[in-house]
C-alpha positions in Angstrom: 122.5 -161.7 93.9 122.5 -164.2 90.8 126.1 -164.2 89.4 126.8 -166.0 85.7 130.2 -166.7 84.8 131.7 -166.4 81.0 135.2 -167.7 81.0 137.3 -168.4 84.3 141.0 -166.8 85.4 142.3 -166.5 89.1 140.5 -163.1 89.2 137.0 -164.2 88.3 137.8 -166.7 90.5 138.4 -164.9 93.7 135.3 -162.4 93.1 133.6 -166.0 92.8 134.6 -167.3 96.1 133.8 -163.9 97.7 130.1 -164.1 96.2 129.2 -167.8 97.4 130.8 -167.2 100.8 128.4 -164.5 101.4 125.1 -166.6 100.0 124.7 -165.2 96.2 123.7 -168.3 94.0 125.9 -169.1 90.7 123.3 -169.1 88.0 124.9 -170.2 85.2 128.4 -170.7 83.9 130.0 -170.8 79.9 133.2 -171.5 78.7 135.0 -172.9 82.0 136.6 -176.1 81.6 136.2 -178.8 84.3 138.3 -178.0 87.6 139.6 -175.2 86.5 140.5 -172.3 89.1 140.6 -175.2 91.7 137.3 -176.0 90.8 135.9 -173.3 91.6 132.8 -173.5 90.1 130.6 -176.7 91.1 130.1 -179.5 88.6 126.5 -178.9 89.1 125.6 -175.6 87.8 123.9 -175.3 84.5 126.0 -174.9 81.7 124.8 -172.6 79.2 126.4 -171.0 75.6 126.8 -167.7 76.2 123.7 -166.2 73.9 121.9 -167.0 77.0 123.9 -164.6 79.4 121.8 -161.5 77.5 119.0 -162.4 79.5 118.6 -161.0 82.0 117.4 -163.6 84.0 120.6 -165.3 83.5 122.2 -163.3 86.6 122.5 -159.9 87.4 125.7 -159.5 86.8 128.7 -161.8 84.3 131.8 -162.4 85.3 134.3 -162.4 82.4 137.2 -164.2 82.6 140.3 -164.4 80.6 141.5 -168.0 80.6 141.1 -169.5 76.7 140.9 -166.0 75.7 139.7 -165.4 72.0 138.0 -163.9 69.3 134.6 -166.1 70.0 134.8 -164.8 73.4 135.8 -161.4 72.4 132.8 -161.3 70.5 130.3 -162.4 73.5 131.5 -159.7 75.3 130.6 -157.1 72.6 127.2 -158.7 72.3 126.8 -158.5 76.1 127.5 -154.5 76.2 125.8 -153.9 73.5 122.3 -155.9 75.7 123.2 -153.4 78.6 124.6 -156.3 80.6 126.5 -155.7 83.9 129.7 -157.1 83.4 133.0 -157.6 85.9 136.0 -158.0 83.4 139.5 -159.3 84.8 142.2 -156.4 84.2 143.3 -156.9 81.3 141.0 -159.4 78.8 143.2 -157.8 76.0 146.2 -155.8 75.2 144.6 -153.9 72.6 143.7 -150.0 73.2 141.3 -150.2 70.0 139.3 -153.5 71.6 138.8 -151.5 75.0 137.7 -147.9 73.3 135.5 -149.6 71.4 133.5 -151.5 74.3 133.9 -147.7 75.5 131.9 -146.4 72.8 129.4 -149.6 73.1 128.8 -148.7 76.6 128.0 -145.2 76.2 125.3 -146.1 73.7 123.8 -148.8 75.7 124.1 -148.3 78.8 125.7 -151.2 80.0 128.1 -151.4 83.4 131.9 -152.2 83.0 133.6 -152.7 86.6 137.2 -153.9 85.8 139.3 -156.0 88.1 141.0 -153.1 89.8 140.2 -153.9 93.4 143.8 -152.5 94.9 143.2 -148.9 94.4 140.2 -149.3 97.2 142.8 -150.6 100.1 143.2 -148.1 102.7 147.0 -147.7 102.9 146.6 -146.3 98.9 144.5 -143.0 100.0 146.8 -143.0 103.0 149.7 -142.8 100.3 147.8 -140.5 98.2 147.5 -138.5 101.1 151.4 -138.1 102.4 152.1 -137.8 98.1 149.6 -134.5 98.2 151.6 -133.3 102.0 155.5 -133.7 101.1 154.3 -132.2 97.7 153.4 -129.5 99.5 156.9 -130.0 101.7 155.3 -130.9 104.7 154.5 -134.2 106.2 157.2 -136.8 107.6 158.5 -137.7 104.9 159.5 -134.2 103.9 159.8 -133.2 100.6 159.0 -136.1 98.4 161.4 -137.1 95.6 160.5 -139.8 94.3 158.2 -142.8 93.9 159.4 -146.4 93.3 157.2 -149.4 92.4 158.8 -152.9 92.6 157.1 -156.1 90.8 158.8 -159.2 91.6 157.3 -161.7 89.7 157.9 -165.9 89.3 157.6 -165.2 85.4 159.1 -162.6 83.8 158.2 -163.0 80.0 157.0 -160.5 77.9 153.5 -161.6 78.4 153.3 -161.7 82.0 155.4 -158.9 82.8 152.6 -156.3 80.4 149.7 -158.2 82.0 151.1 -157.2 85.8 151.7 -153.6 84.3 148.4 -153.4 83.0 147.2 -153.7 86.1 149.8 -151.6 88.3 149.3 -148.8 86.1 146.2 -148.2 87.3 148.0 -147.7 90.8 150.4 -145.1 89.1 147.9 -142.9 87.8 146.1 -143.1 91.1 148.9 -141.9 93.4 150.7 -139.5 90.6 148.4 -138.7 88.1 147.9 -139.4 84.5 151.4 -140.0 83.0 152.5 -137.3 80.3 155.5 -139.5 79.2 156.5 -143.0 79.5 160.8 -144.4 79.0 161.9 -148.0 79.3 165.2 -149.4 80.6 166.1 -153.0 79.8 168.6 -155.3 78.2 170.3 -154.2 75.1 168.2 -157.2 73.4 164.6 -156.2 73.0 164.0 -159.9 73.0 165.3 -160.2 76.7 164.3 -156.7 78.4 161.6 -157.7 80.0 163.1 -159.3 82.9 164.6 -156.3 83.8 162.5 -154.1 82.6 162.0 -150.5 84.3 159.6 -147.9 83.2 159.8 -144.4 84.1 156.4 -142.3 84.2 156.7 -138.2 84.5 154.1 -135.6 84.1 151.4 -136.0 86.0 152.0 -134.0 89.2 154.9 -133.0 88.4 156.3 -136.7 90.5 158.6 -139.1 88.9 157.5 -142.5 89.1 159.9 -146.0 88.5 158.2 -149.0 87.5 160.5 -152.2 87.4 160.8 -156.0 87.5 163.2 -158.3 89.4 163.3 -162.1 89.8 160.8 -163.0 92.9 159.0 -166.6 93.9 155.3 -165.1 94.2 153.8 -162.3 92.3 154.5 -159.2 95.0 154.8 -155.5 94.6 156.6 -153.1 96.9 155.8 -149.2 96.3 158.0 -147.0 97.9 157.8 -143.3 98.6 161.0 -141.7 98.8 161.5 -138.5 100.8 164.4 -135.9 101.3 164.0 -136.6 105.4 162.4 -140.8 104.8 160.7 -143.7 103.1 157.6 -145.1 103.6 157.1 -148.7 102.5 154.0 -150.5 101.6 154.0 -154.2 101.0 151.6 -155.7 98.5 151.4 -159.4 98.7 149.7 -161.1 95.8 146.9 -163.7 95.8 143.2 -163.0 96.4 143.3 -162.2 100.3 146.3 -161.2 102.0 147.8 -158.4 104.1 149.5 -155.3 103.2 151.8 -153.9 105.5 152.8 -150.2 106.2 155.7 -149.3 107.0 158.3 -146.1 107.5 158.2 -143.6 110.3 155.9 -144.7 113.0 154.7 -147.9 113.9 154.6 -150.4 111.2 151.0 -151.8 110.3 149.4 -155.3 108.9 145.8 -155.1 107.1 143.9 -157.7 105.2 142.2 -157.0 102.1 140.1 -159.7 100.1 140.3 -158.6 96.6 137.2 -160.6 95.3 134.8 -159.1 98.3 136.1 -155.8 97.9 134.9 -156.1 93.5 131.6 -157.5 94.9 131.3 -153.9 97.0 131.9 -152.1 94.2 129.0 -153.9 92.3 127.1 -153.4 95.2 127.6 -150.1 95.5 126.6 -149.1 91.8 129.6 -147.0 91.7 128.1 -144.4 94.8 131.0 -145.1 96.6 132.2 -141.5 99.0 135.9 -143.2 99.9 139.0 -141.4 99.2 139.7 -143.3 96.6 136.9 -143.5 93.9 136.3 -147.4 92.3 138.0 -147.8 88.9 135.8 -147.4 86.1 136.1 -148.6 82.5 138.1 -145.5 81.7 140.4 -146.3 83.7 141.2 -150.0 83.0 141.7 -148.9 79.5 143.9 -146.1 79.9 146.0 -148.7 82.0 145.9 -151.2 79.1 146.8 -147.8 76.8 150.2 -147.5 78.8 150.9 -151.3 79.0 150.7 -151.4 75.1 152.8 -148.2 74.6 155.4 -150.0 76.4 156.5 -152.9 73.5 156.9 -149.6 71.2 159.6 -147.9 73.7 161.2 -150.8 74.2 161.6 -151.6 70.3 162.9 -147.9 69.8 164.5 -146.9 72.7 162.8 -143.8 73.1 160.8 -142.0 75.3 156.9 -141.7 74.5 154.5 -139.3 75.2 151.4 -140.6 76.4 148.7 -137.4 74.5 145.5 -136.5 76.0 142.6 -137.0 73.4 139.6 -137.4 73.0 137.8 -140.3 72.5 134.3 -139.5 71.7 132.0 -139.8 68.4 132.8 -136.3 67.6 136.2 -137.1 68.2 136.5 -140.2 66.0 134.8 -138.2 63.2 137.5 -135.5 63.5 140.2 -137.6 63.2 138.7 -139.5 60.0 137.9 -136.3 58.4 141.7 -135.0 59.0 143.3 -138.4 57.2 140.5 -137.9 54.6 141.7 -134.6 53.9 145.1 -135.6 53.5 144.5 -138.5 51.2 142.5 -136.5 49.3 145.2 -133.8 48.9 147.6 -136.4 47.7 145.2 -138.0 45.3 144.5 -134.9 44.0 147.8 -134.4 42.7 148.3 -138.2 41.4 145.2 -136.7 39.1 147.1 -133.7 38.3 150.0 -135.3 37.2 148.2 -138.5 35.3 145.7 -135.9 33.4 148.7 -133.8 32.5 150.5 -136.8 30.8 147.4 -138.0 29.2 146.9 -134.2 28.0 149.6 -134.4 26.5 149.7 -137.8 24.7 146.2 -137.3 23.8 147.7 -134.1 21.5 150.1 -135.5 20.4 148.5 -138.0 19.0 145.4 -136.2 17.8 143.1 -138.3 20.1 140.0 -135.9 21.0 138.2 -138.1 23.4 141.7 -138.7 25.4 142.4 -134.4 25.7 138.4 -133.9 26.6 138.9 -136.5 29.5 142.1 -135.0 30.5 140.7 -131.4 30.7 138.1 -132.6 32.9 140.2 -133.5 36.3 139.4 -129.5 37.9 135.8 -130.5 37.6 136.6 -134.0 39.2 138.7 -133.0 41.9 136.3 -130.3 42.7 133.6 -132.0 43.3 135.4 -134.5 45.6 136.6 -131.7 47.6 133.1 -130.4 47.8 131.6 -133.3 48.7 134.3 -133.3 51.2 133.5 -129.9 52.8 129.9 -130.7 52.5 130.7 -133.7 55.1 132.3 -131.5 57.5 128.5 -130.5 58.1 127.3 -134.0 59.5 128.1 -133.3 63.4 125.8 -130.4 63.1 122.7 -133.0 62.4 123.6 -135.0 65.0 122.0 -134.8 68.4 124.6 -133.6 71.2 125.6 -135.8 74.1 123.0 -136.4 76.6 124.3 -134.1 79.7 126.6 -136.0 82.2 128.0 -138.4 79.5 130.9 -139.7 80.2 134.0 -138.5 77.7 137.3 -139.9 78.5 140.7 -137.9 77.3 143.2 -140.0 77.0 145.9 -142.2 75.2 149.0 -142.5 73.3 150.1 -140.8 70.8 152.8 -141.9 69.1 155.3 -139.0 69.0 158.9 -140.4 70.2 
């Protein structure tokens, strides 16, 4: 396979090293400065500007890194999903809901293959997890009922930015033991300027399974997730770093596997997304859902308040609804600024004997009628338009903003 690189980060890196272990040639590289990501990518490969990652030819798939992230970048990738490109993003690129729906709504129309840099959800101990969350549900299993799940990040840096980058990505692991999220709290410091090295965040909804989310002080970048049980715990230990092992542990023997986080993105890519495990590969829908929570998070922190994390739509149809409903409202309230300017002008124009001022005043019904027919007449547009080809792919999701 003929791999290009756009940008470089520790995550493109590690897919990287996987790739040229196994014999795939590095085409072509843009935007990666020299020796960075230990040098990952040899001095000799062709450096090209990134207009020449749409062809084809350039590699079969791009790997996007986030490293000197900005808006040229941010642009390339556009450009790339709108050529139908197959592209491996690191998780996250951006912290911005509206930048990921709208690759969403790029890829839908063209085709192209998003496969974020979500590799942990493919370990085996997470469907084993998944597995003894669906048993003590049910109040069976060893762990007996279950009560609660606990996820621990310790982290080396615990600013703001780091700490909603690592959430980004351990989000994804939330959904994918307890389900979408219905509602999302935060517990810090009293200073919203210093919460986030103590930050906790509480998920509920979902299957019905509360989940705790929080930071402490720790030399490398870990995370413990912890099932808690009315009869015991089980304990999974999640090193971080491209390769390392997890270990099991809780009632019965404890356990040690490896798991090469690079090789196991390359399988995906591979794969084409025909994977049968237990555990299905993350899709773009689901990196941006997790970047969705990680930017609702700021907002609870600010206020203090719980958020609940709605369900909608995002689809053409669904955009178009939501336009046409803050249309509607603007138009209401401009209707009445009318009402109320034509009324004074009525009246001054009377007053004063003006004729042309009354006959412009009287004219607002016909004014604001035709807006609001023109109005209604748009409602009709998703009526000419073509329906979804069958087995498109719609994703509900995101926050609201109700506290």
């Amino acid at each position: 396979m003929k791999i290009a690189v756009l940008g470089i980060d520790a995550q493109v890196a590690a897919v990287l090293r996987a790739a040229l272990a196994r014999g795939d040639e590095l085409a072509a590289a843009c935007d990666v400065a020299a020796g960075a990501a230990g040098g990952v990518v040899p001095p000799t490969v062709r450096t090209v500007p990134w207009e020449a990652l749409m062809d084809a030819a350039a590699g079969d798939v791009v790997l996007v890194g986030g490293e000197g992230w900005g808006e040229s970048r941010s642009e390339a990738v556009r450009k790339l999903v709108q050529a139908g490109r197959t592209l491996v993003l690191s998780q996250p690129l951006e912290l911005s809901m509206l930048w990921a729906y709208e690759l969403d709504m790029i890829r839908k129309d063209s085709g192209a293959r998003l496969v974020p840099f979500l590799p942990d959800r493919l370990h085996p101990f997470v469907s084993r997890l998944r597995a003894e969350i669906e048993a003590s549900l049910a109040g069976g299993g060893p762990l007996g009922v279950l009560e609660t799940v606990e996820m621990t990040r310790r982290l080396a840096d615990r600013s703001r930015d780091s700490v909603l980058l690592h959430l980004a990505r351990d989000a994804d692991l939330v959904r994918t033991l307890a389900g979408d999220p219905r509602r999302l709290s935060t517990l810090g410091g009293a200073d919203p300027a210093s919460a986030w090295a103590t930050l906790a965040v509480g998920f509920t909804g979902g299957a019905a399974l509360p989940v705790t989310w929080r930071v402490v002080r720790g030399d490398a970048d870990d995370l413990t997730i912890t099932l808690v049980g009315s009869r015991a715990s089980r304990t999974v230990e999640i090193p971080g770093g491209p390769a390392a092992e997890w270990t099991w542990s809780g009632p019965g023997p404890a356990e040690r596997v490896a798991f090469d986080r690079g090789a196991a993105i390359l399988a995906v890519v591979a794969d084409d997304g025909r994977s049968g495990g237990a555990v299905a590969p993350a899709g773009w829908d689901d990196a941006a859902r997790a970047i969705e929570i990680a930017e609702t998070v700021p907002r609870s922190v600010a206020r203090g308040r719980s958020i609940d994390l709605h369900q909608e739509e995002f689809s053409e149809i669904g955009t178009f609804k939501g336009t046409m409903a803050s249309l509607g409202c603007g138009i209401v309230l401009a209707g009445l600024f009318v009402l109320l300017v034509a009324t004074l002008l009525g009246g001054v124009a009377r007053e004063a004997g003006w004729g042309l001022g009354e006959r412009i005043a009287a004219a607002w019904p016909t004014l604001v009628l035709s807006v609001l027919g023109l109005f209604l007449a748009l409602q009709l547009l998703p009526l000419l338009i073509a329906p979804p080809a069958p087995g498109g792919s719609v994703r509900k999701s995101g926050p609201g903003g109700r506290d």
